[in-house]
N, C-alpha and C positions, 0 to 999 in steps of 0.2 A: 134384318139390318142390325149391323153389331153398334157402329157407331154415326151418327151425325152429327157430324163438325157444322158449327152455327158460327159465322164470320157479318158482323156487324158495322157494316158500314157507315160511314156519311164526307164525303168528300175526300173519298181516300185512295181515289183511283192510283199515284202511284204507290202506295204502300200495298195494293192488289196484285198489281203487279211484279211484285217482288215475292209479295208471301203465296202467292197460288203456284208458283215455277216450283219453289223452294219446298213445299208439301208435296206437292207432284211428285219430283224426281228424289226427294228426301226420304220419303214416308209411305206413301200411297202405293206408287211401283213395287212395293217390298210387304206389303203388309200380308198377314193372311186373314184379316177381318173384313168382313164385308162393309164400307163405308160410303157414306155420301159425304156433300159439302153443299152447304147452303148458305148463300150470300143474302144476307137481311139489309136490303138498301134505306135507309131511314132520309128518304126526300133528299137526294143529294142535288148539286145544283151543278157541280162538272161532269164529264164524262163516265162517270162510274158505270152508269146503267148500260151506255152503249157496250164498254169494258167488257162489264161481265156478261153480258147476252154474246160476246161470241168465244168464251170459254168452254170447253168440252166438257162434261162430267159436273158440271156447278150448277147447282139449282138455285132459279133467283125468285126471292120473293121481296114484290114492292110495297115500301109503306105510303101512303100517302102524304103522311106528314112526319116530322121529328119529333117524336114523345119521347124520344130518350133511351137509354140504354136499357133497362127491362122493356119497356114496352115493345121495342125493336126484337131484342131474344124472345121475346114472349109469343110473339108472330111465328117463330119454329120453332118455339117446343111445345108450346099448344099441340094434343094431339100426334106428339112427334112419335112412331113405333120404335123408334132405335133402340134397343136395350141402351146405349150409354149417347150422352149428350155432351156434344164440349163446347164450350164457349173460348173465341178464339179472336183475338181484337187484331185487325188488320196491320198492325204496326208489330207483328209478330214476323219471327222467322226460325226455317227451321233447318237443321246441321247437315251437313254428309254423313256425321258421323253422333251420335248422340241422342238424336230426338225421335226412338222409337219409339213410340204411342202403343204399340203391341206388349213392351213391358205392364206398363201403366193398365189397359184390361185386362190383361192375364192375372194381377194383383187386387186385381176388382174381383175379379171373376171367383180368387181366391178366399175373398176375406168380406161375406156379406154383408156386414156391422160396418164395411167402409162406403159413404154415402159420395163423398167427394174426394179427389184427388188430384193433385199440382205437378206437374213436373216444375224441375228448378228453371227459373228463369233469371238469365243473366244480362245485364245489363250493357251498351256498345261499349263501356271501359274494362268488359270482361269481371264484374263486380256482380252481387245478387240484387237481383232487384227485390227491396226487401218487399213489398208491396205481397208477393206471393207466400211469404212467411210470417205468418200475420197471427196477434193475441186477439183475444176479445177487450172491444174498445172503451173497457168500461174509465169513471171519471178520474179514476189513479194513475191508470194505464197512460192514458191520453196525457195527465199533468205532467207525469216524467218525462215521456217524449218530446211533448212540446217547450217543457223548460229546460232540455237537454239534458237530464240524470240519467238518460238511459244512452246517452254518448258518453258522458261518462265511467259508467258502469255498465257495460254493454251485458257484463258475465253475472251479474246482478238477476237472480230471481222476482228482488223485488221490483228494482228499478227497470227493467229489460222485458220487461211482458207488454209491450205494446206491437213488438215485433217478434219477441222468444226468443230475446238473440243470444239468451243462456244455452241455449240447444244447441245439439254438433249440424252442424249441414252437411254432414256428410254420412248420415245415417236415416234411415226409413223411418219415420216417429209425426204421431198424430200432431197438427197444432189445431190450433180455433178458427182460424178463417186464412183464407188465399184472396188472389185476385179474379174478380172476372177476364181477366185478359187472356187466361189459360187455367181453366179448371174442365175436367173432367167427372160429369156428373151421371149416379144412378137413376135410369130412368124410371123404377119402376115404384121409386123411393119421392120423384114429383109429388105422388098423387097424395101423399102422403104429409108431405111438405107443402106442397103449394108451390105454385109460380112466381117468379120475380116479383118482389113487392113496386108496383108503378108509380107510388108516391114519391120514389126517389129519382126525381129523373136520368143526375148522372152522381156518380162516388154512394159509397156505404150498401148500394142493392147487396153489391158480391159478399160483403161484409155480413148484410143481415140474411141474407141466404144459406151463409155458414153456419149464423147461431141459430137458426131455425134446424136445420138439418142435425146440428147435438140436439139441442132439445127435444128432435125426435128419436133420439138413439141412437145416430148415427155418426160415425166418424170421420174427422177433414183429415186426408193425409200429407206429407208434405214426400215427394220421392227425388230423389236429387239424383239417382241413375239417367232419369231423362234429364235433357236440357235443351229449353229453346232461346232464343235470341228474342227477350224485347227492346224495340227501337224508342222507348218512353223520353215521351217530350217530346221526340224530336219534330212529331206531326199535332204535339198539343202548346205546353205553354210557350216553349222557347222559339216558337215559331210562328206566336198571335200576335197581331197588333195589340194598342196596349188598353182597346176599348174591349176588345175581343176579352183578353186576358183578364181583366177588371173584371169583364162578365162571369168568366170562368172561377176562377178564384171565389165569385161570389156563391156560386153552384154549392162552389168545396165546403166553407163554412156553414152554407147554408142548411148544406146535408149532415154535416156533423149534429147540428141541432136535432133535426129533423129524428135522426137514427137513437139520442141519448132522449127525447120524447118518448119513442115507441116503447123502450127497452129498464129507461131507470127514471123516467118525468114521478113514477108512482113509489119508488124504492128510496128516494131521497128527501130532503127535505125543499121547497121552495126556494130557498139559499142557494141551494146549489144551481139550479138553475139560471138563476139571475146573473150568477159567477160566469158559469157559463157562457153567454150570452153577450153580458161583455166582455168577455177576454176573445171574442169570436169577430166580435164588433171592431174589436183594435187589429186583430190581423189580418181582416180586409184590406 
């Protein structure tokens, strides 16, 4: 097996339906890599299960309950044989024309020191979603973003490293982390790494999965020849009640902590922390 596409459900049945047609006849019909597709259902509560049990070629595996976004990926790639893994979030879509996935391991296949790789994903206003072009989150990083200096100053080395938005996107060139919504991952390079950290239920896994994968030698790339379609938001915040939303959002910050814990709680001083903490607390 060259590739297993890992598709992560929870109550997404029509966003299933859209992206399994659109990888079919997009991608799959056309490729010359040997692939599967496996639908990771995390307890969903609509119709998804029935859904995907009568799709051809889609292997379903059920969780019992909702532990979240690693813990759900972590159910297929446990054990997964595929030389490459992709994680692939249902509110994706993919081109007639652009979203060959056979670029993307042929560049793998080429360049062993590359542990992870992105195609570009663009966003429904035809815009990048920058989520996939991603710096490491450290607490400078993070300050310019959120106070706005890296809108700004987008071409700003300094100021622009929360996203790399000094970088061309339209050239092949390493960055520090992508999203889990569309990365393509070395399999053989897991074991090596380790599996999705499950303390993060949902936000920061993909993030710290990237800085773990440097840390072991290995390279995130960013490849802007491919291109898929994410539908972001449209099946999360802008479309939750506002109890839902509340929740959500709480997730967001919550995980921000959680990730600058693991990564810098030992590298800074207590102060920073506490900064931290409260400025996370007001943008709840």
């Amino acid at each position: 097996m060259d590739l297993s596409i890992i598709i992560l459900n929870y109550n997404g049945k029509t966003w299933l339906e859209r992206l399994l047609p659109s990888l079919q006849s997009n991608w799959l019909n056309r490729t010359k890599f040997k692939t599967e597709v496996v639908v990771v259902d995390n307890a969903s509560t609509d119709e998804s299960v029935a859904f995907i049990e009568k799709q051809t070629g889609v292997r379903l595996i059920c969780s019992d309950s909702n532990g979240g976004f690693a813990y759900g990926n972590n159910l297929a790639i446990r054990n997964n044989p595929a030389r490459y893994i992709m994680l692939l979030n249902s509110d994706t879509e993919f081109l007639p024309s652009g979203s060959n996935l056979d670029q993307l391991i042929d560049y793998m296949d080429a360049e062993p020191t590359a542990g992870i790789i992105t195609p570009s994903l663009r966003l429904d206003t035809g815009l990048l979603d920058p989520a996939c072009h991603r710096g490491e989150s450290t607490p400078w990083a993070a300050f310019a973003y959120f106070s706005g200096l890296e809108h700004l100053f987008p071409r700003s080395k300094r100021f622009g490293q929360y996203h790399q938005t000094y970088k061309s996107m339209h050239e092949i060139h390493d960055i520090d982390a992508c999203t889990g919504a569309a990365m393509l991952v070395r399999n053989d390079a897991v074991s090596k790494v380790g599996l999705l950290d499950e303390r993060f239920f949902m936000y920061a896994e993909d993030i710290d999965w990237c800085k773990r994968f440097r840390e072991s030698g290995y390279r995130v790339v960013f490849y802007p020849g491919v291109t898929l379609i994410h539908h972001k938001y449209q099946s999360g915040l802008r479309n939750m009640d506002k109890k839902t939303k509340k929740v959500t959002r709480k997730w967001f910050y919550k995980t921000m902590l959680q990730y600058y814990d693991k990564h810098y709680r030992n590298k800074y001083p207590a102060f920073y922390r506490w900064a931290l903490k409260g400025f996370l607390a007001l943008k709840r």
